[in-house]
Structures are given as structure tokens and as C-alpha cells.
C-alpha positions, 0 to 999 in steps of 0.5 A: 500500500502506497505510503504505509512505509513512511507512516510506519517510519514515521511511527517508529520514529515517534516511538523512538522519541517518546521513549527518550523523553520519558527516559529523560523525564525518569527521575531518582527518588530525590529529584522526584521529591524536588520536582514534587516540592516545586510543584513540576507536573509529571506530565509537563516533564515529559511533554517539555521533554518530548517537544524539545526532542521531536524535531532534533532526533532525527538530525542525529547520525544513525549510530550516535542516535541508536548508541544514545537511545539504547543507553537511556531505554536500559536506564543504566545512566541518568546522564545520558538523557542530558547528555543527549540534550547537551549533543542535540543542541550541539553544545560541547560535552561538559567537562569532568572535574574531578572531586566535582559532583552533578546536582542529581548526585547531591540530592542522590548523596543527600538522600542517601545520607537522610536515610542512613540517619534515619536507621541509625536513630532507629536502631538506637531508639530500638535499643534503648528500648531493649535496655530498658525493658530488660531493667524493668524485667529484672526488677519484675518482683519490686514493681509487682509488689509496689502494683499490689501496694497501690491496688490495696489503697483501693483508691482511683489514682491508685489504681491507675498508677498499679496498671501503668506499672503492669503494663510496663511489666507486660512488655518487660516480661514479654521481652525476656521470654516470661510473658506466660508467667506474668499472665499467670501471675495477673490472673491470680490479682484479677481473682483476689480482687474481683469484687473491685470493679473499678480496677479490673475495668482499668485492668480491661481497658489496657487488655491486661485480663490474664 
């Protein structure tokens, strides 16, 4: 059919085009946060990208475009999006200067940095909390004795300081392998003062039932 090799050159040819404009347009993790921070549309990215590239392309010679092209389809080199930008335009390559690093870099740099101290402080957070409950298991008997204490005054601010102190000791426990023998053990208080409503309605609302 007349015409039908030049409409599906011209097709491949768009393809090829887009694809560039969106390998251009696929951003890192922190240069999409900036884009987003500067409110840049996703979209008009990539009809920038597509619009400045469209008519340029096809100038490029066959194994420059094809090298280029296959370079940004494997996305193995953010560069080369502007780098095929730089060549398309016919500005000289940008010269590397050593120690020196591009703003993707930085914000890939910073990135990388916020989240090793984000983990940092939760593996510090973490093991403080270990430390602590590992402590409060090994007092387990004293604030079992103080619990019952304040249970035995039989007076509301009591009763709410005894189950702060069961609560803590639940976790402690848990932490340290004991948490059937704190059951066991609340169970028995629960028993001995079931006629204290007030108590064992605190004792349900913190899910302390034995």
C-alpha cells in the first residue's frame, strides 16, 4: 500500500522519541521529591521533554542516535538523557572535574545520607528500648509488689498508677521470654480482687485480663 512505509517510519520514529523523553523525564527518588516540592507536573516533564526532542532526533547520525537511545531505554545512566540534550543542541560535552559532583548526585548523596540517619536513630531508639525493658524485667518482683501496694489503697489514682506499672511489666516480661508467667501471675490479682470493679475495668481497658 502506497505510503504505509513512511507512516510506519514515521511511527517508529515517534516511538523512538517518546521513549527518550520519558527516559529523560525518569527521575531518582530525590529529584522526584524536588520536582514534587516545586510543584513540576509529571506530565509537563515529559511533554517539555518530548517537544524539545521531536524535531532534533532525527538530525542525529544513525549510530550516535541508536548508541544514545539504547543507553537511556536500559536506564543504566541518568546522564545520558542530558547528555543527549547537551549533543542535540550541539553544545560541547561538559567537562569532568574531578572531586566535582552533578546536582542529581547531591540530592542522590543527600538522600542517601537522610536515610542512613534515619536507621541509625532507629536502631538506637530500638535499643534503648531493649535496655530498658530488660531493667524493668529484672526488677519484675519490686514493681509487682509496689502494683499490689497501690491496688490495696483501693483508691482511683491508685489504681491507675498499679496498671501503668503492669503494663510496663507486660512488655518487660514479654521481652525476656516470661510473658506466660506474668499472665499467670495477673490472673491470680484479677481473682483476689474481683469484687473491685473499678480496677479490673482499668485492668480491661489496657487488655491486661490474664
Amino acid at each position: 500500500m502506497p505510503g504505509t512505509g513512511v507512516a510506519v517510519w514515521e511511527d517508529r520514529r515517534l516511538v523512538r522519541s517518546s521513549t527518550a523523553a520519558l527516559a529523560i523525564c525518569r527521575l531518582t527518588a530525590p529529584q522526584r521529591a524536588l520536582a514534587d516540592f516545586l510543584r513540576v507536573d509529571a506530565d509537563l516533564l515529559a511533554v517539555a521533554a518530548k517537544k524539545e526532542l521531536a524535531p532534533l532526533i532525527p538530525v542525529l547520525p544513525e549510530k550516535e542516535k541508536k548508541d544514545l537511545l539504547l543507553r537511556l531505554a536500559l536506564g543504566d545512566e541518568p546522564q545520558s538523557g542530558a547528555e543527549l540534550l547537551r549533543r542535540l543542541r550541539g553544545e560541547p560535552p561538559v567537562a569532568t572535574v574531578p572531586g566535582q559532583r552533578s546536582v542529581a548526585e547531591l540530592l542522590d548523596a543527600a538522600h542517601t545520607l537522610a536515610t542512613d540517619r534515619r536507621q541509625r536513630a532507629e536502631r538506637v531508639r530500638v535499643e534503648a528500648r531493649a535496655e530498658k525493658l530488660t531493667a524493668l524485667a529484672a526488677d519484675e518482683e519490686a514493681i509487682w509488689r509496689e502494683a499490689e501496694h497501690h491496688v490495696a489503697r483501693k483508691q482511683t489514682a491508685r489504681y491507675d498508677t498499679a496498671v501503668t506499672l503492669l503494663v510496663q511489666l507486660r512488655y518487660a516480661c514479654d521481652h525476656v521470654g516470661r510473658g506466660l508467667e506474668f499472665r499467670q501471675r495477673l490472673a491470680a490479682l484479677r481473682d483476689d480482687h474481683r469484687h473491685l470493679p473499678g480496677l479490673l475495668r482499668r485492668l480491661d481497658d489496657r487488655a491486661l485480663r490474664g
